[in-house]
Gaussian input, Z-matrix of N, CA and C with variables (Angstrom, degrees):
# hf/3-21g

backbone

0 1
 N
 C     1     B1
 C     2     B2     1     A1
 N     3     B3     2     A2     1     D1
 C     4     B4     3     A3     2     D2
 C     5     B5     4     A4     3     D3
 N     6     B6     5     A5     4     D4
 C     7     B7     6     A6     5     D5
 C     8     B8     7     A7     6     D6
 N     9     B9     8     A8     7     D7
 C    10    B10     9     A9     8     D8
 C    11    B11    10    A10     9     D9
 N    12    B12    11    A11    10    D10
 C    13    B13    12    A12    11    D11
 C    14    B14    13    A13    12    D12
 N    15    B15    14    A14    13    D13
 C    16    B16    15    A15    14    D14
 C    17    B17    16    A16    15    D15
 N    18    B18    17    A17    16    D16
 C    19    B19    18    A18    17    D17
 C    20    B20    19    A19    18    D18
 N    21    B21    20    A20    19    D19
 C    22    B22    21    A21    20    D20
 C    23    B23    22    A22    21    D21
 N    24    B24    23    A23    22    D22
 C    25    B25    24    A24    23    D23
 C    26    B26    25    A25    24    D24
 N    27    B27    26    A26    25    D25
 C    28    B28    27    A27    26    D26
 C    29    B29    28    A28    27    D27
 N    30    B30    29    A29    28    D28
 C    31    B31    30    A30    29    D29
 C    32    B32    31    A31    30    D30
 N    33    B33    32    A32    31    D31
 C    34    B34    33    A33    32    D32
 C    35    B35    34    A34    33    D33
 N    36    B36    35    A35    34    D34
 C    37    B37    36    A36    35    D35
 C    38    B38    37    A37    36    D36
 N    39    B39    38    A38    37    D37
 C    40    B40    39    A39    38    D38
 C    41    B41    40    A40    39    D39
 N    42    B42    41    A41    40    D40
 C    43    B43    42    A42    41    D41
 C    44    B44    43    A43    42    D42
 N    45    B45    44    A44    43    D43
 C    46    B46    45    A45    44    D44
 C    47    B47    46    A46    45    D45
 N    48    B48    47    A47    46    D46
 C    49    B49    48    A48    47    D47
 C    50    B50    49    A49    48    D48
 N    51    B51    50    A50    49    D49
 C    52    B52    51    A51    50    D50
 C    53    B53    52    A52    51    D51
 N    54    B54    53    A53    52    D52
 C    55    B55    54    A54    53    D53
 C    56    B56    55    A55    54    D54
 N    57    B57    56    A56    55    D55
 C    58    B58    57    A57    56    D56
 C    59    B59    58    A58    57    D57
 N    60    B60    59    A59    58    D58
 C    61    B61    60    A60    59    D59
 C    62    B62    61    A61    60    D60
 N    63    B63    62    A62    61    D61
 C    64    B64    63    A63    62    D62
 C    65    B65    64    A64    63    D63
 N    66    B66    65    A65    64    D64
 C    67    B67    66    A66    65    D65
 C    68    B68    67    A67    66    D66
 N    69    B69    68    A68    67    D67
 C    70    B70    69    A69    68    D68
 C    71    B71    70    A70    69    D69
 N    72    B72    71    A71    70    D70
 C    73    B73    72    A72    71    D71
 C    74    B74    73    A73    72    D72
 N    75    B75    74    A74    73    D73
 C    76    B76    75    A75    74    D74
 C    77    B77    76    A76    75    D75
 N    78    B78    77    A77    76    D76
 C    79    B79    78    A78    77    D77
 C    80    B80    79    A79    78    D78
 N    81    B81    80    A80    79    D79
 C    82    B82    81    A81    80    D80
 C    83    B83    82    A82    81    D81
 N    84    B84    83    A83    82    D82
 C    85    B85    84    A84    83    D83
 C    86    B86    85    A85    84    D84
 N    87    B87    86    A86    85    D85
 C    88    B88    87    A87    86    D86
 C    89    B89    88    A88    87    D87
 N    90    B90    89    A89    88    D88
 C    91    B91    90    A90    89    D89
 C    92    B92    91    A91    90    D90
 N    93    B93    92    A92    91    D91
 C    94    B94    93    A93    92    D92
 C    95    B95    94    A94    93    D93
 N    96    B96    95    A95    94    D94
 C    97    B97    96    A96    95    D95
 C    98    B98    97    A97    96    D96
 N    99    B99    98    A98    97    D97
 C   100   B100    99    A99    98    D98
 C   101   B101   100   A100    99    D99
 N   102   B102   101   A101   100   D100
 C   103   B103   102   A102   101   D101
 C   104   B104   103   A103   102   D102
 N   105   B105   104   A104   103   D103
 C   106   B106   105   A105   104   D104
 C   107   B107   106   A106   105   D105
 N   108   B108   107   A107   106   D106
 C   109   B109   108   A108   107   D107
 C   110   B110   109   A109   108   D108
 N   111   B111   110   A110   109   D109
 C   112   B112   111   A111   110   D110
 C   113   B113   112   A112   111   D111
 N   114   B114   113   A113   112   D112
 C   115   B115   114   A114   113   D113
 C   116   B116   115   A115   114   D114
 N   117   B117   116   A116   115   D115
 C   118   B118   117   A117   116   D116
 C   119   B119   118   A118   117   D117
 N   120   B120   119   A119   118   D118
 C   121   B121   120   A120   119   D119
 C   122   B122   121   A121   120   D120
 N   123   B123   122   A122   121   D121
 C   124   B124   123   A123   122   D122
 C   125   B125   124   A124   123   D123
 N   126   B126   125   A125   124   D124
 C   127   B127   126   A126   125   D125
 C   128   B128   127   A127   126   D126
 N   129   B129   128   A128   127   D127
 C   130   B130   129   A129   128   D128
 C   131   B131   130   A130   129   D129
 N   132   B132   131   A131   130   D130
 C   133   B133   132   A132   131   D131
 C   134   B134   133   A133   132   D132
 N   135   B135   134   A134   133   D133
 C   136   B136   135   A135   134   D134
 C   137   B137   136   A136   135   D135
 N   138   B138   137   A137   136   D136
 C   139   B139   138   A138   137   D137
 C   140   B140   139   A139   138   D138
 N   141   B141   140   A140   139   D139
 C   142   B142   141   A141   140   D140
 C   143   B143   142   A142   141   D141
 N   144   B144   143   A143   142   D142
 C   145   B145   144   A144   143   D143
 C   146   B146   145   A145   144   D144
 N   147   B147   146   A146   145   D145
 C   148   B148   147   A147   146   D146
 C   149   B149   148   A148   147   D147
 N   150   B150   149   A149   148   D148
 C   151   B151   150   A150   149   D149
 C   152   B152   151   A151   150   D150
 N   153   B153   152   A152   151   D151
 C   154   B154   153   A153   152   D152
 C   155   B155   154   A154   153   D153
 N   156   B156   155   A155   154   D154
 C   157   B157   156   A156   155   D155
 C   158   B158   157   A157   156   D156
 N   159   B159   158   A158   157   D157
 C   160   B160   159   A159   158   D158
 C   161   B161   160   A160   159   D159
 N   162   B162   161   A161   160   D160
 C   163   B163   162   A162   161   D161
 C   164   B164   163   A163   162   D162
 N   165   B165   164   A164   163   D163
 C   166   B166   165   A165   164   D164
 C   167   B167   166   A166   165   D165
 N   168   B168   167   A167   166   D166
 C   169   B169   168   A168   167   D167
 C   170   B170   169   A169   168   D168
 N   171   B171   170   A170   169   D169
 C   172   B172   171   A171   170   D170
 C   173   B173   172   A172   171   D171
 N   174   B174   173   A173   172   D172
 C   175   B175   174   A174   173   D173
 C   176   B176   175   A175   174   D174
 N   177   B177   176   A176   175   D175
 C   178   B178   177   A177   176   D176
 C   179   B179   178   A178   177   D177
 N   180   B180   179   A179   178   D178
 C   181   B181   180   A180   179   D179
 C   182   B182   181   A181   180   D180
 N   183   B183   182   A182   181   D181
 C   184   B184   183   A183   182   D182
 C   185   B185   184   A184   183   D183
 N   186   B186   185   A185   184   D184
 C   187   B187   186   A186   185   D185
 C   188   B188   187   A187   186   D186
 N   189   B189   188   A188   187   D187
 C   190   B190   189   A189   188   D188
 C   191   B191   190   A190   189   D189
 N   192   B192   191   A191   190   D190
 C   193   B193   192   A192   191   D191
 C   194   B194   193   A193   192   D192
 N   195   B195   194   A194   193   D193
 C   196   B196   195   A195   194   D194
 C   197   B197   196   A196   195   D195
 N   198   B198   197   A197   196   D196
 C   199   B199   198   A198   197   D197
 C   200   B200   199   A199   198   D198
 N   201   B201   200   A200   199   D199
 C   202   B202   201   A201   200   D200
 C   203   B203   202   A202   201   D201
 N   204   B204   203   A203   202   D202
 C   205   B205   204   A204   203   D203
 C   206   B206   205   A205   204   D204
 N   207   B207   206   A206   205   D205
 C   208   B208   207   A207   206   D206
 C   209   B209   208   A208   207   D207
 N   210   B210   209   A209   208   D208
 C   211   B211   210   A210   209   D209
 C   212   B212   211   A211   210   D210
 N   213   B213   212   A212   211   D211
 C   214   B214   213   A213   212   D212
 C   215   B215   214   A214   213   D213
 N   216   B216   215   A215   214   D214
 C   217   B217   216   A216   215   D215
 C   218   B218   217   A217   216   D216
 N   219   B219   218   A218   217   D217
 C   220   B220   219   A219   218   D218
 C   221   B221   220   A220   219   D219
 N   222   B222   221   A221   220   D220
 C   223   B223   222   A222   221   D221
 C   224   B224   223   A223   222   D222
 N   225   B225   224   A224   223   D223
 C   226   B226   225   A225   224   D224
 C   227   B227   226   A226   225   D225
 N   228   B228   227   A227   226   D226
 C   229   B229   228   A228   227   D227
 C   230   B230   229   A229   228   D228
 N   231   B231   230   A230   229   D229
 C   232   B232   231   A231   230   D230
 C   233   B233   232   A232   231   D231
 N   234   B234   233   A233   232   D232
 C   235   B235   234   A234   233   D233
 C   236   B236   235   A235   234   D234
 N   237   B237   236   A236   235   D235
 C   238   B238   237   A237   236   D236
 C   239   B239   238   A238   237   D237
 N   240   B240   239   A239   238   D238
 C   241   B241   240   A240   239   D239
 C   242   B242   241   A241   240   D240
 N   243   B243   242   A242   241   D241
 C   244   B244   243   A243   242   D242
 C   245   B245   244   A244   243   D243
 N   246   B246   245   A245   244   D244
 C   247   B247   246   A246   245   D245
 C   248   B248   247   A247   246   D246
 N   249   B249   248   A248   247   D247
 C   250   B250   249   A249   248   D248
 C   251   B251   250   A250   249   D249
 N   252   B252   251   A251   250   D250
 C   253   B253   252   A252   251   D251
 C   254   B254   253   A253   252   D252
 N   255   B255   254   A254   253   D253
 C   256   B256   255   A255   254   D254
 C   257   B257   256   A256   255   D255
 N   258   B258   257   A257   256   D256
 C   259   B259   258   A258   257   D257
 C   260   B260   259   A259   258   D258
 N   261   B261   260   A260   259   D259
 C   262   B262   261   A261   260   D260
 C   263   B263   262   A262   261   D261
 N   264   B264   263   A263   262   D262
 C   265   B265   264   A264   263   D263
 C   266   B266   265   A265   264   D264
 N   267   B267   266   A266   265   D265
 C   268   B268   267   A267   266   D266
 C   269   B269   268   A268   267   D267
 N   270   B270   269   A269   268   D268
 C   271   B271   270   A270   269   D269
 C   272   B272   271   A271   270   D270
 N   273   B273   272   A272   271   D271
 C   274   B274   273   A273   272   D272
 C   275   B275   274   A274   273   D273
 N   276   B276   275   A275   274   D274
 C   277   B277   276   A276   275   D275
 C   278   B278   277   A277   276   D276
 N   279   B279   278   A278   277   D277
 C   280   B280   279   A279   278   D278
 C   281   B281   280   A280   279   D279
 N   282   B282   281   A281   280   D280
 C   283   B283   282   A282   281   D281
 C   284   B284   283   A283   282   D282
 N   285   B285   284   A284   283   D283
 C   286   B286   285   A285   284   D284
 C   287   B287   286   A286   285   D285
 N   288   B288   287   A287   286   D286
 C   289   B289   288   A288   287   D287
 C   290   B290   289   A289   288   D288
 N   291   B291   290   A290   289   D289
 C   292   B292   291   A291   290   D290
 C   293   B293   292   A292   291   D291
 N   294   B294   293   A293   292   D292
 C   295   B295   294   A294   293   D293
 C   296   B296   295   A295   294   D294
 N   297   B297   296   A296   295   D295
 C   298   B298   297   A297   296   D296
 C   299   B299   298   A298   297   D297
 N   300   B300   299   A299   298   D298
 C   301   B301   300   A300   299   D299
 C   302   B302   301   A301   300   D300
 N   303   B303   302   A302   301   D301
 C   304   B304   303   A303   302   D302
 C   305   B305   304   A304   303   D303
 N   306   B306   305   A305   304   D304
 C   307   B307   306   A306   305   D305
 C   308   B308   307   A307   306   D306

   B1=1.4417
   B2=1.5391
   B3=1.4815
   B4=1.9229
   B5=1.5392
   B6=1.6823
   B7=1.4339
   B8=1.2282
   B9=1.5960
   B10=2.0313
   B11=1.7531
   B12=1.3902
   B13=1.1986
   B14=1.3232
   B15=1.6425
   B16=1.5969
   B17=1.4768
   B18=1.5387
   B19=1.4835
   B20=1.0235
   B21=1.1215
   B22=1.8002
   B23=1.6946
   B24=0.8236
   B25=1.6109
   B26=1.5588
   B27=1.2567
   B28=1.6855
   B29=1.6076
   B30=1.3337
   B31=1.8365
   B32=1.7398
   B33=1.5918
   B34=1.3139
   B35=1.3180
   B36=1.6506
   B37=1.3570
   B38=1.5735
   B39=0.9026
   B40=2.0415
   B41=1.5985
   B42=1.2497
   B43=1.6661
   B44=1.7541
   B45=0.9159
   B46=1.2889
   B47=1.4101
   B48=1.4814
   B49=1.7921
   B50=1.2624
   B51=1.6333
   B52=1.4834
   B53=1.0661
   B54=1.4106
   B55=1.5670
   B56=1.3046
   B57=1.2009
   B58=1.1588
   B59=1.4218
   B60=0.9507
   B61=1.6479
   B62=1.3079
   B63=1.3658
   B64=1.3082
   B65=1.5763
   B66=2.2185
   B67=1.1503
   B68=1.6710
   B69=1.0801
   B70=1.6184
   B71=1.5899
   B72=1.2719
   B73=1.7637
   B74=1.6356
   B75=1.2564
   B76=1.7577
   B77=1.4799
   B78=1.5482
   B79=1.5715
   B80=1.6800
   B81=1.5465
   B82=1.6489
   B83=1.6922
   B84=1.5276
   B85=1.9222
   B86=1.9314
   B87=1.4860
   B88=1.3648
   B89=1.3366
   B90=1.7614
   B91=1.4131
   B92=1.1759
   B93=1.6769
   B94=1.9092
   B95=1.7462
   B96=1.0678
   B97=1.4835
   B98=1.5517
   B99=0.9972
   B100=1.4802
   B101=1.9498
   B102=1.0359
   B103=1.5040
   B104=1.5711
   B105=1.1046
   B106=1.4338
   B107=1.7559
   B108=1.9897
   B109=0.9776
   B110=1.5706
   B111=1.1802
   B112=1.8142
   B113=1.8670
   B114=1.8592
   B115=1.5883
   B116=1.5168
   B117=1.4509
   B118=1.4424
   B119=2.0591
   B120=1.6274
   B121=1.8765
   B122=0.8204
   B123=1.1590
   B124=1.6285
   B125=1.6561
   B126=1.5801
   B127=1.6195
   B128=1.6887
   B129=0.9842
   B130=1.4400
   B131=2.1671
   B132=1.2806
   B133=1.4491
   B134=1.7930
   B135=1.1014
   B136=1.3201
   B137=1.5883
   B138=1.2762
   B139=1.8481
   B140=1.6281
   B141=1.0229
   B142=1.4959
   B143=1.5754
   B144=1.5217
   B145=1.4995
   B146=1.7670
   B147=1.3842
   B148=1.4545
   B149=1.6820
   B150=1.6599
   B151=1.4359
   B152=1.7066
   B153=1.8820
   B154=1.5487
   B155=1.2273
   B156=1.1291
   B157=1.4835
   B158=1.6820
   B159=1.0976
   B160=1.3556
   B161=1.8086
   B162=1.4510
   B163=1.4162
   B164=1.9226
   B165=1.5384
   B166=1.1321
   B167=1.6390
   B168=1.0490
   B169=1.6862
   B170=1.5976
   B171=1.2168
   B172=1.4634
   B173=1.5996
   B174=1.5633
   B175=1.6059
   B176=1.3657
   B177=1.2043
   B178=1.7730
   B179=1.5720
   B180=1.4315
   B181=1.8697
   B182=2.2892
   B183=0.8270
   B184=1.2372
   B185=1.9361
   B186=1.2066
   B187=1.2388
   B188=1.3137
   B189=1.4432
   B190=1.1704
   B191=2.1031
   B192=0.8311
   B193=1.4830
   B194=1.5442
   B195=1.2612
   B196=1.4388
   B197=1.5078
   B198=1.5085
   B199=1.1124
   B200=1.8569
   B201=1.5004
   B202=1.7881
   B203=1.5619
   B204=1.3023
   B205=1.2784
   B206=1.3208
   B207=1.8830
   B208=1.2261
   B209=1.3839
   B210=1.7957
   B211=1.4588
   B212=1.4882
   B213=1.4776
   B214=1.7359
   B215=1.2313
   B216=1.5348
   B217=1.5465
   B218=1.3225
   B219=1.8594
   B220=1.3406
   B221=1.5678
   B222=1.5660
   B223=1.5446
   B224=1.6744
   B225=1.3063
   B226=1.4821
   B227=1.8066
   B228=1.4009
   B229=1.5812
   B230=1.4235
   B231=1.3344
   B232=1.5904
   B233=1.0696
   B234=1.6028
   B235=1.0668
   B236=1.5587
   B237=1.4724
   B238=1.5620
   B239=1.2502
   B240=1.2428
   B241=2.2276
   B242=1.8917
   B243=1.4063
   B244=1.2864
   B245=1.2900
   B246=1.7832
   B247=1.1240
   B248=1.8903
   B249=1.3678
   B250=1.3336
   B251=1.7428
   B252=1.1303
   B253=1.3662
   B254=1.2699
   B255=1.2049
   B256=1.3301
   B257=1.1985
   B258=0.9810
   B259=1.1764
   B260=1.4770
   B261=1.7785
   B262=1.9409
   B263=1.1435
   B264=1.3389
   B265=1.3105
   B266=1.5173
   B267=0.9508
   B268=1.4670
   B269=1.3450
   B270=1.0754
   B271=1.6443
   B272=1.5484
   B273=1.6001
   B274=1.8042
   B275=1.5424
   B276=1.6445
   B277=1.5183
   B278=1.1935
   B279=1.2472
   B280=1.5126
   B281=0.9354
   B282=1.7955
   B283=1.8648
   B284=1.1018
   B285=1.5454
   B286=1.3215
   B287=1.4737
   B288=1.3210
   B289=1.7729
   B290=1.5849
   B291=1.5241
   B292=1.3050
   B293=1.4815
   B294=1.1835
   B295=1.2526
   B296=1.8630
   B297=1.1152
   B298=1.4945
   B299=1.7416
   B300=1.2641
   B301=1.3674
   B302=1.2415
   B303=1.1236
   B304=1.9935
   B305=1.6288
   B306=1.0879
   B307=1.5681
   B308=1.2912
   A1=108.30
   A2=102.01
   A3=96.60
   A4=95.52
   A5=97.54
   A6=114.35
   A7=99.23
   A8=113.86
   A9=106.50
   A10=108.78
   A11=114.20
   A12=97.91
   A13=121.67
   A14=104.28
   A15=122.21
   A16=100.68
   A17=126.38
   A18=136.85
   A19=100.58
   A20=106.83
   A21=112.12
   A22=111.52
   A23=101.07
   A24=109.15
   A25=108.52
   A26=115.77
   A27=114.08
   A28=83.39
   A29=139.38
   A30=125.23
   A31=101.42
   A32=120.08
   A33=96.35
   A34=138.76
   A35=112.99
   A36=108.61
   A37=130.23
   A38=95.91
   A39=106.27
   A40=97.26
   A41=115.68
   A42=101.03
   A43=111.91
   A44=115.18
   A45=145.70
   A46=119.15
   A47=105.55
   A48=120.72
   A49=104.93
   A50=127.38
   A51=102.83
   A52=131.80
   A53=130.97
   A54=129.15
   A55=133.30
   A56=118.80
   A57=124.20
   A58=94.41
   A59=133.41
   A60=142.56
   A61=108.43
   A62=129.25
   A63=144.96
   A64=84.24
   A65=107.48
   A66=100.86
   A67=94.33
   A68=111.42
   A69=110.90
   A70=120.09
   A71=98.42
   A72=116.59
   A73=109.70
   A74=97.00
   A75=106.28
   A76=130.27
   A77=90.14
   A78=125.17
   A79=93.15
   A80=119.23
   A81=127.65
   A82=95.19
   A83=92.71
   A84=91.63
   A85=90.19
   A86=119.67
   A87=109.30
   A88=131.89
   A89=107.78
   A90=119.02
   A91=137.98
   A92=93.39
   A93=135.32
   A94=88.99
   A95=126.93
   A96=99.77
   A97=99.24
   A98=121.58
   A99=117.57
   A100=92.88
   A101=127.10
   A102=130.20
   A103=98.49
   A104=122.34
   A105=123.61
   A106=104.16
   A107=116.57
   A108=119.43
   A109=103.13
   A110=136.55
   A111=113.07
   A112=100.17
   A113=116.90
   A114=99.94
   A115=104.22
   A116=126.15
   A117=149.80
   A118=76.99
   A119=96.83
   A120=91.71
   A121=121.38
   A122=142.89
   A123=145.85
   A124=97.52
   A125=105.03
   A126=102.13
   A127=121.95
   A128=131.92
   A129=148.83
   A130=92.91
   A131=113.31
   A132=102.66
   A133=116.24
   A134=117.34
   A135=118.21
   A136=100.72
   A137=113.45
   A138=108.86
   A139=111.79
   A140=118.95
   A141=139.64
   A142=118.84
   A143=105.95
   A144=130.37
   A145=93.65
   A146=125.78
   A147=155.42
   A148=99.42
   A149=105.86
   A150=102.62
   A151=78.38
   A152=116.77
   A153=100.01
   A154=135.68
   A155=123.69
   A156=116.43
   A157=131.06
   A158=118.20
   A159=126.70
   A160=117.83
   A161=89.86
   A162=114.89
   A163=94.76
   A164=108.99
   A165=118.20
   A166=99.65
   A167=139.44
   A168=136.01
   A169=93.16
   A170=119.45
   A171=129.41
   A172=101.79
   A173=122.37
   A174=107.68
   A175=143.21
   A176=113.62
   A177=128.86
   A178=100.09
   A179=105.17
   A180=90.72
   A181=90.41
   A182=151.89
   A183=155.24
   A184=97.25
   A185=105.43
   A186=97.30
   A187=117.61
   A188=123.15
   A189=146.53
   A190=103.44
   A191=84.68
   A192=105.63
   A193=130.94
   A194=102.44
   A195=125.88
   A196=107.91
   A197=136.97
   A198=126.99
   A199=107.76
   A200=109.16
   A201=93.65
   A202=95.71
   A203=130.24
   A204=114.50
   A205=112.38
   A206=132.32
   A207=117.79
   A208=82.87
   A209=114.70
   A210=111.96
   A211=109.17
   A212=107.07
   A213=95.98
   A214=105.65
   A215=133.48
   A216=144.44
   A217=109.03
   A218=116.07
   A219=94.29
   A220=117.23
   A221=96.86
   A222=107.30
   A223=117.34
   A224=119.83
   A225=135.95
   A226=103.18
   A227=101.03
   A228=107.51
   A229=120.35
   A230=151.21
   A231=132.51
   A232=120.95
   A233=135.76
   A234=132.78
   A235=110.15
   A236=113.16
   A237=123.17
   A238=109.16
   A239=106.02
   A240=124.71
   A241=85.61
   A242=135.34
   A243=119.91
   A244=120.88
   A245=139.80
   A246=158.85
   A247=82.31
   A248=112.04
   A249=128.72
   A250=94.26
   A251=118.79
   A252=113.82
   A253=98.47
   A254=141.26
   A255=152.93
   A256=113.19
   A257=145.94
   A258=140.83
   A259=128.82
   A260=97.89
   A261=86.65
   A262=125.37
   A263=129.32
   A264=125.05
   A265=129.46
   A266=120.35
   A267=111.64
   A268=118.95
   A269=118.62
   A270=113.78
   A271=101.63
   A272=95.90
   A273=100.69
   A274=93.92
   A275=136.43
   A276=112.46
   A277=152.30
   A278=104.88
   A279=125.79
   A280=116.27
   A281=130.57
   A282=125.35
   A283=97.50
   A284=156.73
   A285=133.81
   A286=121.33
   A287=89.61
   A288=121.33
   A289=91.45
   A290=111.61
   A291=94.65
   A292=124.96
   A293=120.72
   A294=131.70
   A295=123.03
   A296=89.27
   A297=111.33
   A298=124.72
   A299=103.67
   A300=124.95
   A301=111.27
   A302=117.43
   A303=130.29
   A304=78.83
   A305=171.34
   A306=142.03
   A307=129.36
   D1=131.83
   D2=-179.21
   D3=-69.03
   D4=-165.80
   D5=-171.71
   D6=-98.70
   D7=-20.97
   D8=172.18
   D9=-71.68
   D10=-18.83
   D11=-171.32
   D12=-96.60
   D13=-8.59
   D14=-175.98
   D15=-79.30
   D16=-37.42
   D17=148.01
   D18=-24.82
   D19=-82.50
   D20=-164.51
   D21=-49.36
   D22=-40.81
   D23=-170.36
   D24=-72.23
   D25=-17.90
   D26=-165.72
   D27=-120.63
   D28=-13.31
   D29=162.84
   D30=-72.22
   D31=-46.69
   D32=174.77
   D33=-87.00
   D34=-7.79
   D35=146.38
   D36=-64.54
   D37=-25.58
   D38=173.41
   D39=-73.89
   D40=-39.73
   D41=-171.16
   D42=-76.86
   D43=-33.38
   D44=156.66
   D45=-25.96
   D46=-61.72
   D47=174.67
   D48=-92.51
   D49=-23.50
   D50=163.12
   D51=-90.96
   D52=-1.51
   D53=134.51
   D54=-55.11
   D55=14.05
   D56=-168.49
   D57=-122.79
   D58=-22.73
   D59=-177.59
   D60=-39.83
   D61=178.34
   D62=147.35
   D63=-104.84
   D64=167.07
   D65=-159.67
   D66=-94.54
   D67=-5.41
   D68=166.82
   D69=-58.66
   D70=-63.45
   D71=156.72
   D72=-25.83
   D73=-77.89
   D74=174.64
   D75=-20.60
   D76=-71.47
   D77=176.20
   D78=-41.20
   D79=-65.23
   D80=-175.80
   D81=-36.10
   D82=-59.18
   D83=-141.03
   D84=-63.28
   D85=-41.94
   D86=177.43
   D87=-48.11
   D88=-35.70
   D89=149.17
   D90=3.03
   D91=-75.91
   D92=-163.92
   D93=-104.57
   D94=1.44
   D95=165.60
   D96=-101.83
   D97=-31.22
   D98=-168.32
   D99=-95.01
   D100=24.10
   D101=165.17
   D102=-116.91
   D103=-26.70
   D104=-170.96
   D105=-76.88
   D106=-54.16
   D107=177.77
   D108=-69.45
   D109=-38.85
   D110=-168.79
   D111=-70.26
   D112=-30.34
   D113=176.83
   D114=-41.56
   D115=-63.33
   D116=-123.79
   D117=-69.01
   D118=-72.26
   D119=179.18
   D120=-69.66
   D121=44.92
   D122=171.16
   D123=-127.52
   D124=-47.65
   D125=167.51
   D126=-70.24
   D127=-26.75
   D128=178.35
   D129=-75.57
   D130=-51.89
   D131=179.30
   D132=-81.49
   D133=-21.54
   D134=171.70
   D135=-73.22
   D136=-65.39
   D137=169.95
   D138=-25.64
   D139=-71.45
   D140=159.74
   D141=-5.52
   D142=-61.33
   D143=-146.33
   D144=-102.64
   D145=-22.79
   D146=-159.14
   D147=-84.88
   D148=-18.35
   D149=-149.34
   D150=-100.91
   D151=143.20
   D152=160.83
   D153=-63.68
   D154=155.20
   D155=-164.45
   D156=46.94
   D157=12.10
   D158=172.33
   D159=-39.14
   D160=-61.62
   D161=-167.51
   D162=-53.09
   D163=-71.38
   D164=-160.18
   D165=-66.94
   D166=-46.00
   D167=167.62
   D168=-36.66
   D169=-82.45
   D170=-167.21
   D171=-33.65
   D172=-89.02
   D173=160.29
   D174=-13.36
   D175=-32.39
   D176=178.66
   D177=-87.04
   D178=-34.86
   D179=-173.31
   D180=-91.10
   D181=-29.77
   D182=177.14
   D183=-58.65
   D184=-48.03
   D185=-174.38
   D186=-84.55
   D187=-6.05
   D188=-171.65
   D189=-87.67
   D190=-32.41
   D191=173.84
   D192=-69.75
   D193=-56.07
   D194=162.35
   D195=-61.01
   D196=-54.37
   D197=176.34
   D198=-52.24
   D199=-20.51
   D200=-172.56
   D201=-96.97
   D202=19.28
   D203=178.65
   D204=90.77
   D205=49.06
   D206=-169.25
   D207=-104.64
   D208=138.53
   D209=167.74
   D210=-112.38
   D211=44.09
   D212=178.74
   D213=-74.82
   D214=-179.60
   D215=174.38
   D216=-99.83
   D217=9.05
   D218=173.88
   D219=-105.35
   D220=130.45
   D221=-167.05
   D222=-89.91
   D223=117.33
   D224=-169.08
   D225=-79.93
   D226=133.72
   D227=172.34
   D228=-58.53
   D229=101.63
   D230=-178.55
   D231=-48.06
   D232=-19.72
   D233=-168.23
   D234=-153.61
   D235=178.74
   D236=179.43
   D237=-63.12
   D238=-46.56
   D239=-159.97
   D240=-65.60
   D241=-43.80
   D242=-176.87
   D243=-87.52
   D244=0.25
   D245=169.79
   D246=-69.27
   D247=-80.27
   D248=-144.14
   D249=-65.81
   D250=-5.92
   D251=-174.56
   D252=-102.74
   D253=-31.02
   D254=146.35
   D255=-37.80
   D256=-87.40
   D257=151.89
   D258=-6.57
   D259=-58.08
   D260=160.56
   D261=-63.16
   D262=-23.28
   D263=147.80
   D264=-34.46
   D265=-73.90
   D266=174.36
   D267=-65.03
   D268=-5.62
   D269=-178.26
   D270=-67.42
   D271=-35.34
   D272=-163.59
   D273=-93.54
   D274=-17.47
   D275=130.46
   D276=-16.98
   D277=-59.38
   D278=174.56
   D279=-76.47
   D280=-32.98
   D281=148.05
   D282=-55.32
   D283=-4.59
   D284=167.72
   D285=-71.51
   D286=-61.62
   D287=178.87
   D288=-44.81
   D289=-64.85
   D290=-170.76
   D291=-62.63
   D292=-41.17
   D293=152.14
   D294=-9.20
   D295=-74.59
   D296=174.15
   D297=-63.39
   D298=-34.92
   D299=156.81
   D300=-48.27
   D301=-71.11
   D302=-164.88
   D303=-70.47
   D304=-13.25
   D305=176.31
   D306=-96.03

């Protein structure tokens, strides 16, 4: 079995058991999926942030951007102290998720 079909095979068993829920149940398991995906980006941005100079490369090409006229809405941290404050943010996310999970 490929790995697209083992996907496939574990989205319709997941869809499967969450129709089967009560919507309390539900509410839980949606919980822990959206606690499961912010661990995954919190580990992918700590990996990230781990690397030297990450932060400040990353800033130089964002700001590099803006000088050519980028008008996307996504807004870049200026510094380390607002990455790392970000981050405490979701930490106390993820005591949510978990939180909400265990009830």
């Amino acid at each position: 079995m490929t790995t697209e079909q083992k996907h496939s095979s574990y989205l319709l068993e997941a869809e499967n058991r969450l129709r089967q829920l009560s919507p309390e149940r539900l509410r839980v398991a949606v919980a822990f999926l959206a606690y499961l995906q912010a661990t995954a980006e919190n580990q992918v941005s700590e990996e990230l942030l781990s690397i030297p100079g990450f932060a400040a490369s990353f800033r130089e090409t964002e700001n590099s951007k803006e000088k050519l006229g980028d008008t996307t809405l996504n807004v870049t941290a200026e510094d380390d102290e607002v990455w790392q404050a970000y981050l405490a943010s979701e930490k106390k996310w993820q005591e949510v998720y978990r939180r909400l999970a265990d009830s």
